[in-house]
N, CA, C and O atoms as CSV, one atom per row, in Angstrom:
chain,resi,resn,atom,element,x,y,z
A,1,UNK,N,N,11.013,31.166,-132.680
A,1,UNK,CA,C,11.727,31.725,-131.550
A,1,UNK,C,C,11.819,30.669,-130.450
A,1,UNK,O,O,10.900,29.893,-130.188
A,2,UNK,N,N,12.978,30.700,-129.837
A,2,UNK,CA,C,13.138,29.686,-128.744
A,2,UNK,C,C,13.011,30.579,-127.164
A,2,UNK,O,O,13.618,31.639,-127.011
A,3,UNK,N,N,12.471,30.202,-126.478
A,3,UNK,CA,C,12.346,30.815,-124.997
A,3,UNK,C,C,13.427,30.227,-123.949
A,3,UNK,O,O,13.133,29.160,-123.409
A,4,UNK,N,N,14.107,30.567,-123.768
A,4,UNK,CA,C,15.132,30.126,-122.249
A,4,UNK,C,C,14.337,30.499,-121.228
A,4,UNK,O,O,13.916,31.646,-121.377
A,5,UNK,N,N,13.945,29.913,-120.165
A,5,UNK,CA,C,13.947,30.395,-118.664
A,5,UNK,C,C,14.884,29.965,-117.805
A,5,UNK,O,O,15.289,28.822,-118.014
A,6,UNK,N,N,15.357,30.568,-116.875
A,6,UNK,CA,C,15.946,30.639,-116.381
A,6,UNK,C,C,15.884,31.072,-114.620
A,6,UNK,O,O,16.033,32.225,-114.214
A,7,UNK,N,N,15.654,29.976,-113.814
A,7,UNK,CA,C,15.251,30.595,-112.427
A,7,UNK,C,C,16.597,30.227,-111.167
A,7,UNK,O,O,17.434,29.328,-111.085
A,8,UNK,N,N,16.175,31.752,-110.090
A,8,UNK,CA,C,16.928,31.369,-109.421
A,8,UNK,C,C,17.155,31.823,-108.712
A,8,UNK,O,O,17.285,33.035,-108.885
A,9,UNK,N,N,17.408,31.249,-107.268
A,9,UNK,CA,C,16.776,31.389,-105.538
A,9,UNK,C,C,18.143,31.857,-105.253
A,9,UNK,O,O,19.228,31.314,-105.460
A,10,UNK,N,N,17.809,33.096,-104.682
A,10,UNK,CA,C,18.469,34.243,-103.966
A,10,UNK,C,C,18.342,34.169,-102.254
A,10,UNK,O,O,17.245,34.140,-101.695
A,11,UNK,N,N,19.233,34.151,-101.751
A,11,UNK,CA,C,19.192,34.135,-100.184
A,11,UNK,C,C,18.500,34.946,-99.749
A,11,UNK,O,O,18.391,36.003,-100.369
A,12,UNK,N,N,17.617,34.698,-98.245
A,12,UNK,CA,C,16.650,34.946,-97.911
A,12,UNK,C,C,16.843,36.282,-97.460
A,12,UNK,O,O,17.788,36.389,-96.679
A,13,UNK,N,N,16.183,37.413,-97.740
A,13,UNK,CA,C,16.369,38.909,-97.168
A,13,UNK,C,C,17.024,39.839,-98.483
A,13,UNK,O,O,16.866,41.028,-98.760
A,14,UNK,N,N,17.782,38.818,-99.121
A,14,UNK,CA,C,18.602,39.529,-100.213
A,14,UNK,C,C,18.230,39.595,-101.292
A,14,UNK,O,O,19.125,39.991,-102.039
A,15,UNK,N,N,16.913,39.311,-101.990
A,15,UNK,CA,C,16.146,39.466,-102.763
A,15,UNK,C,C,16.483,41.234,-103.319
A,15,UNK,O,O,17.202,41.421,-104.300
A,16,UNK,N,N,15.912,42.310,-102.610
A,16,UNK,CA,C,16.238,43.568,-102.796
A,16,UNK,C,C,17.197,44.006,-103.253
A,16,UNK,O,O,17.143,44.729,-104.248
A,17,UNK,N,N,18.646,43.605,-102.493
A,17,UNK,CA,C,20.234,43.740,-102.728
A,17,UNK,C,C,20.417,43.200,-103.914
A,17,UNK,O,O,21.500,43.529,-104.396
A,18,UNK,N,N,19.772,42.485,-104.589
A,18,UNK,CA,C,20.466,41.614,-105.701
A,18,UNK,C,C,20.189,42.621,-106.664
A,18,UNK,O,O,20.969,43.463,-107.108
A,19,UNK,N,N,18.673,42.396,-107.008
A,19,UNK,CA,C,17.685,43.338,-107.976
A,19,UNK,C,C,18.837,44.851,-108.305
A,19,UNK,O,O,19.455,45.006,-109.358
A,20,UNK,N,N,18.876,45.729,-107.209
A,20,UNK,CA,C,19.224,46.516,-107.431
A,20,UNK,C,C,20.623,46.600,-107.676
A,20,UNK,O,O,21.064,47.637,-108.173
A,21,UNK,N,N,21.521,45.484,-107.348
A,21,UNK,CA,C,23.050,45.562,-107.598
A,21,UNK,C,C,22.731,45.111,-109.523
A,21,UNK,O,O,23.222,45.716,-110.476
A,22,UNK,N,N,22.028,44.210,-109.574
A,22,UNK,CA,C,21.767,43.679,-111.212
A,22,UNK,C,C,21.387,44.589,-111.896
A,22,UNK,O,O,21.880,44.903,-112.979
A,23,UNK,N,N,20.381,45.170,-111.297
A,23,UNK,CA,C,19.580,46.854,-111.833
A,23,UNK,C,C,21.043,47.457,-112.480
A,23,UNK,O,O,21.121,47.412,-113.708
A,24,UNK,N,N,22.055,47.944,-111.829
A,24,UNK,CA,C,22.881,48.691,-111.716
A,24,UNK,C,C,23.923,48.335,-112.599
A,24,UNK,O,O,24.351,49.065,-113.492
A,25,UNK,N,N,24.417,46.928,-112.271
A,25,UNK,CA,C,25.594,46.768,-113.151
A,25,UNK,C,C,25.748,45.355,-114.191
A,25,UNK,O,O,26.658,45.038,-114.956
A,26,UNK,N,N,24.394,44.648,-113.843
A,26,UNK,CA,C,24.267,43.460,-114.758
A,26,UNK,C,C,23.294,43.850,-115.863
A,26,UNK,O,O,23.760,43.799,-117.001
A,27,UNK,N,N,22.049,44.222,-115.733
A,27,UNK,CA,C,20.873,44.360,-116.909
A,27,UNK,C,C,21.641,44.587,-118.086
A,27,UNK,O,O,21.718,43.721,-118.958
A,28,UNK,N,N,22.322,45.895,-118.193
A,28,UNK,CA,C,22.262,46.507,-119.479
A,28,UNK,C,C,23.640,45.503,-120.267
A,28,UNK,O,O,23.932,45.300,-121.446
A,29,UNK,N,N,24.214,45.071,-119.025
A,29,UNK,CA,C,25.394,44.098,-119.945
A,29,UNK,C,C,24.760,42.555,-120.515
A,29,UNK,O,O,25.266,42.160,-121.566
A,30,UNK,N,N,24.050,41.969,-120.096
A,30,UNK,CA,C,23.999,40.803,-119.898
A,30,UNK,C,C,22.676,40.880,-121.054
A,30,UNK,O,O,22.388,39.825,-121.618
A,31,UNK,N,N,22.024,41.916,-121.335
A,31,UNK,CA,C,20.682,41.943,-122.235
A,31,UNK,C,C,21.593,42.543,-123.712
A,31,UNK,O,O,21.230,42.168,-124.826
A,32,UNK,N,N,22.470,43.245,-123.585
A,32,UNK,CA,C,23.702,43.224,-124.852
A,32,UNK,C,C,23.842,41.928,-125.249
A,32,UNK,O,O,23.502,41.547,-126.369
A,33,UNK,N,N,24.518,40.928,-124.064
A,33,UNK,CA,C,24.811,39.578,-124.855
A,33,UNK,C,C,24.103,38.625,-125.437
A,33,UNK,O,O,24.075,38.085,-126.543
A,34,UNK,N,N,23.398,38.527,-124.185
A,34,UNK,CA,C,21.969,37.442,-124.393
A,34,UNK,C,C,20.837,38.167,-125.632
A,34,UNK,O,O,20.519,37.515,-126.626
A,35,UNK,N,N,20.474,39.152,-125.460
A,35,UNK,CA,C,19.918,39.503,-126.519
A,35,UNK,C,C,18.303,39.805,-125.554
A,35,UNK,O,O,18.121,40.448,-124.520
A,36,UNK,N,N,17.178,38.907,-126.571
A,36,UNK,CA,C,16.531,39.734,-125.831
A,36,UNK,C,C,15.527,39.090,-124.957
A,36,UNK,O,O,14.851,38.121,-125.304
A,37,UNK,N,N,15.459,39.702,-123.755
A,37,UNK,CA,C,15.053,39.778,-122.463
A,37,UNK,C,C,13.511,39.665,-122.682
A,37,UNK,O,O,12.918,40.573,-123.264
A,38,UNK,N,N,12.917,38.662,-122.266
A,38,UNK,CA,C,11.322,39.440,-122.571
A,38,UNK,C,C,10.556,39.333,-121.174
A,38,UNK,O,O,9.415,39.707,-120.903
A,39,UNK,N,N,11.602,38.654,-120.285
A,39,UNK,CA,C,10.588,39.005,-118.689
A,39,UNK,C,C,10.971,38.775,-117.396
A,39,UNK,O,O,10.647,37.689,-116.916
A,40,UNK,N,N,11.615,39.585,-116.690
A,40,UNK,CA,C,12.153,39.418,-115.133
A,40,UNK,C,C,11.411,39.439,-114.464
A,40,UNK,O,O,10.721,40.445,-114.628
A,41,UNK,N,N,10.874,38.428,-113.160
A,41,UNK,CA,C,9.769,38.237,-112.786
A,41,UNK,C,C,10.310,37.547,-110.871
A,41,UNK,O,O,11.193,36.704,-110.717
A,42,UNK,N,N,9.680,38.051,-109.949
A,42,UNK,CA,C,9.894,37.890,-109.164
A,42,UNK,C,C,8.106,37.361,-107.957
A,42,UNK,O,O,6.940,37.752,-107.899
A,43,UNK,N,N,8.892,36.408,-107.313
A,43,UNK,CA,C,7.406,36.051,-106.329
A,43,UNK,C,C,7.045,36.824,-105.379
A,43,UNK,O,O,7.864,37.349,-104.624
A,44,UNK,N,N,5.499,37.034,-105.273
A,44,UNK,CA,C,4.923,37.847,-104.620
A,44,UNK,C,C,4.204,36.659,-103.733
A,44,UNK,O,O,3.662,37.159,-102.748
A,45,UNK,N,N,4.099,35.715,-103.777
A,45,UNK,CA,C,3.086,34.644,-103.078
A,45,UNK,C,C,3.896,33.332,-103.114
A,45,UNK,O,O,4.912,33.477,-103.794
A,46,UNK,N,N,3.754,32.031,-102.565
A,46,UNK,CA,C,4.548,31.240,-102.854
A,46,UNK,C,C,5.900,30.769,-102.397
A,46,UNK,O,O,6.254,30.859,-101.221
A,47,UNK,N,N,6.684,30.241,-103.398
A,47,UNK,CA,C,7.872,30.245,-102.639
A,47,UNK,C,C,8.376,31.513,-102.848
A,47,UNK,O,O,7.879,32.159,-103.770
A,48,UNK,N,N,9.607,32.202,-101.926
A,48,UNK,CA,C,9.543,33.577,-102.101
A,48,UNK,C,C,11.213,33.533,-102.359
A,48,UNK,O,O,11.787,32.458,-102.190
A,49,UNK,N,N,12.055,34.846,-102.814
A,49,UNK,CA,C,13.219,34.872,-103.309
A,49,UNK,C,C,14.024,34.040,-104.221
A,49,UNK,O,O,15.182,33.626,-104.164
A,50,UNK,N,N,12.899,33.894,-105.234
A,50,UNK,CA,C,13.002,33.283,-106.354
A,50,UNK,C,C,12.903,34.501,-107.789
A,50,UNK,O,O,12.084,35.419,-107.742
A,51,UNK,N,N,13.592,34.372,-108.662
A,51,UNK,CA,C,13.768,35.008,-109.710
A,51,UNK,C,C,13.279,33.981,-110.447
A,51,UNK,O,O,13.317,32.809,-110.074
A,52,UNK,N,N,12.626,34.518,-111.912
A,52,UNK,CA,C,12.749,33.917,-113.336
A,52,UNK,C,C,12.343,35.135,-113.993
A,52,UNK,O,O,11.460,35.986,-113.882
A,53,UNK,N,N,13.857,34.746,-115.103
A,53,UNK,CA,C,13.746,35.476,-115.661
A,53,UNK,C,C,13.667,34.504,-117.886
A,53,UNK,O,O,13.820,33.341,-118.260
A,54,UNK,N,N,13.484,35.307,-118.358
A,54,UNK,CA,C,12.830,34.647,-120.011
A,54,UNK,C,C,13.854,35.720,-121.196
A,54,UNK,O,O,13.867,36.923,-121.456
A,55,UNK,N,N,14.503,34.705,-121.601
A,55,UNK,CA,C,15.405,35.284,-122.932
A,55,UNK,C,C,14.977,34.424,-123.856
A,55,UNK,O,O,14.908,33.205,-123.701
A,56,UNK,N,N,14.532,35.349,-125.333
A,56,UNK,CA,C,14.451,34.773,-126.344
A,56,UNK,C,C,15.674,34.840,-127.615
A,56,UNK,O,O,16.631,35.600,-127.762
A,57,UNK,N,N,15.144,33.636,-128.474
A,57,UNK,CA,C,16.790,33.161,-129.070
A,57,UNK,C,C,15.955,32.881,-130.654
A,57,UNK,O,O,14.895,32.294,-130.875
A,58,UNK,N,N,16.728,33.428,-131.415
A,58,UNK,CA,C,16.165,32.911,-132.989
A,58,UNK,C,C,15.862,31.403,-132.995
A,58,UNK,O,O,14.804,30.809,-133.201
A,59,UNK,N,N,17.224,30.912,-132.682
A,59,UNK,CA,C,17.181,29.310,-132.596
A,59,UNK,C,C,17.681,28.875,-131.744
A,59,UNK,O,O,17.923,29.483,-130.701
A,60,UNK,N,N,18.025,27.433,-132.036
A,60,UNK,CA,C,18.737,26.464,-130.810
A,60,UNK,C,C,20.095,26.609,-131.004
A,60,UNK,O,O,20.935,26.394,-130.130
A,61,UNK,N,N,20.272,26.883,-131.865
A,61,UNK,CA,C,22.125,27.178,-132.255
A,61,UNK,C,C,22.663,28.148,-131.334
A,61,UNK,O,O,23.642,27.992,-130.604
A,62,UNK,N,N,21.810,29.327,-131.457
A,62,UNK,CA,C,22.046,30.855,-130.971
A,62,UNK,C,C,21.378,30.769,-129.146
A,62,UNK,O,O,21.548,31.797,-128.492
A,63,UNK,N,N,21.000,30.131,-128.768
A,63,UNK,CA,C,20.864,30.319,-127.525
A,63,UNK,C,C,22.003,29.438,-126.564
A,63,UNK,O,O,22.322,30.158,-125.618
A,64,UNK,N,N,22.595,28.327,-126.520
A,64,UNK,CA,C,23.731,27.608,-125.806
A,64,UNK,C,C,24.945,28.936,-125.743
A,64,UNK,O,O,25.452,29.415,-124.729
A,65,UNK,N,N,25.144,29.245,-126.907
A,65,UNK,CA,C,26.220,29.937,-126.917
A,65,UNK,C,C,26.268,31.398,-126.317
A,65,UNK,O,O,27.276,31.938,-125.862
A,66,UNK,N,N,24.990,31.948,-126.399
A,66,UNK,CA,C,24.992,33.055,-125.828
A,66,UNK,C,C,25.268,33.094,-124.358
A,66,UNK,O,O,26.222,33.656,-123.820
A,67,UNK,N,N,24.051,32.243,-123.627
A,67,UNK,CA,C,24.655,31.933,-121.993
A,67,UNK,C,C,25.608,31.468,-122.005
A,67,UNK,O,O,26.162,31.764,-120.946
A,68,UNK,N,N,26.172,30.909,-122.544
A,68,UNK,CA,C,27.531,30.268,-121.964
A,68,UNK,C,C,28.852,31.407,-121.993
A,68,UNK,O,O,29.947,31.371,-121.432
A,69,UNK,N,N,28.122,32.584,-123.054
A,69,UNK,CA,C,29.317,33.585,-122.773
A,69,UNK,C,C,29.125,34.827,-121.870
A,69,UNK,O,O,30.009,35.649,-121.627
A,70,UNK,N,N,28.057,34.854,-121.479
A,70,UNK,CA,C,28.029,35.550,-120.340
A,70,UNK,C,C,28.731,35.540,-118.669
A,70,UNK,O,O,29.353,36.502,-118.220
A,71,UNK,N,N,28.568,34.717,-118.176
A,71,UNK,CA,C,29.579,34.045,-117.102
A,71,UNK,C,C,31.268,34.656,-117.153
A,71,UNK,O,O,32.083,35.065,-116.326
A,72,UNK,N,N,31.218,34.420,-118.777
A,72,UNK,CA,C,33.192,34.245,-118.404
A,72,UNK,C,C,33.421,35.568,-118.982
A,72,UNK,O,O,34.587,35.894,-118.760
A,73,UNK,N,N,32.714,36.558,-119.703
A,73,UNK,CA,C,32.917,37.601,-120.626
A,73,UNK,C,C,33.699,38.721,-118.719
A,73,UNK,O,O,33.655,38.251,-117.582
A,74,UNK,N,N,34.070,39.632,-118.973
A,74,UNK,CA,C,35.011,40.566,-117.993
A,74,UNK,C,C,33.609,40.934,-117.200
A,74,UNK,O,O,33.394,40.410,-116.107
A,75,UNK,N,N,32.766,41.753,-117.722
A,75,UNK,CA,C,31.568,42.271,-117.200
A,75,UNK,C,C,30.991,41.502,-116.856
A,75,UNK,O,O,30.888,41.933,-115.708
A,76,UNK,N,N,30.300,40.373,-116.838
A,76,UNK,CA,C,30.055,38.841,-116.494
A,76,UNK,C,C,30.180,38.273,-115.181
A,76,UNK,O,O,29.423,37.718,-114.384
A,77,UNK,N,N,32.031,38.774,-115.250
A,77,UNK,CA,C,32.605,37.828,-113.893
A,77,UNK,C,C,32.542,39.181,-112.837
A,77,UNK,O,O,32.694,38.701,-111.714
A,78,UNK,N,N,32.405,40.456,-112.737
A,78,UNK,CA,C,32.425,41.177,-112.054
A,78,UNK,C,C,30.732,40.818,-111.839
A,78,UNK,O,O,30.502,40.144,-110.835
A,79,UNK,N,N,29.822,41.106,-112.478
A,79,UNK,CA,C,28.825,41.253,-111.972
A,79,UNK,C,C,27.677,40.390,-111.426
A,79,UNK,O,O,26.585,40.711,-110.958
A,80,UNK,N,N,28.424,38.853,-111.686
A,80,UNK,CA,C,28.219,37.366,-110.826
A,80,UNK,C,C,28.814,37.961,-109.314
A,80,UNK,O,O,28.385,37.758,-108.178
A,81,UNK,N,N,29.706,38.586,-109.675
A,81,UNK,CA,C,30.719,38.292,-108.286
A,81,UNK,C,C,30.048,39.185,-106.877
A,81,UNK,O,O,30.035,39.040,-105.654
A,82,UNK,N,N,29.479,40.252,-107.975
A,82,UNK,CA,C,28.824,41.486,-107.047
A,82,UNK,C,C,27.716,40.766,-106.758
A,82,UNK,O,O,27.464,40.550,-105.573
A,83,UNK,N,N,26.886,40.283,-107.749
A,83,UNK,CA,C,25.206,40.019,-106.935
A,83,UNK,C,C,25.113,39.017,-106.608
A,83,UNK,O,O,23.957,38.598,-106.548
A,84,UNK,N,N,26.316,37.993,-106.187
A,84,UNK,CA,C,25.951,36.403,-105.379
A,84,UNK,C,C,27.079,36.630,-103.845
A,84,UNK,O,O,27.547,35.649,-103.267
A,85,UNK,N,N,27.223,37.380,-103.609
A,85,UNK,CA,C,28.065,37.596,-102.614
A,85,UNK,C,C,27.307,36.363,-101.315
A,85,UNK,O,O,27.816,36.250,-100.200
């Protein structure tokens, strides 16, 4: 199994707004494509309004291609568009 991480700093205050706009209209699309999700993880100490999140991939073949179709897929570009405002 291959592990992706993936991190990434959310403007300051908007930590909450994101979570729950992603909660809402990214999770269930984006864990369809990517496959599977094994950990959304947010700072409690540290630097703060930081995400990482962990998708696992059979192989190296199957993981490039999956992120790369998330972004441009219809559900994708709406729900980049909603939680990076």
């Amino acid at each position: 199994m291959i592990i992706e991480e993936r991190q990434y700093r959310i403007a300051a205050g908007r930590l909450s707004e994101y979570l729950a706009i992603y909660e809402k209209l990214g999770l269930q699309i984006q864990s369809r494509i990517l496959g599977n999700l094994i950990g959304y993880f947010r700072s409690e100490i540290g630097e703060l309004s930081c995400l990482v999140h962990l998708w696992g991939y059979e192989s190296l073949t199957t993981a490039p291609s999956a992120g790369r179709n998330w972004p441009n897929s219809p559900n994708g570009k709406t729900t980049c568009g909603n939680a990076h405002r």
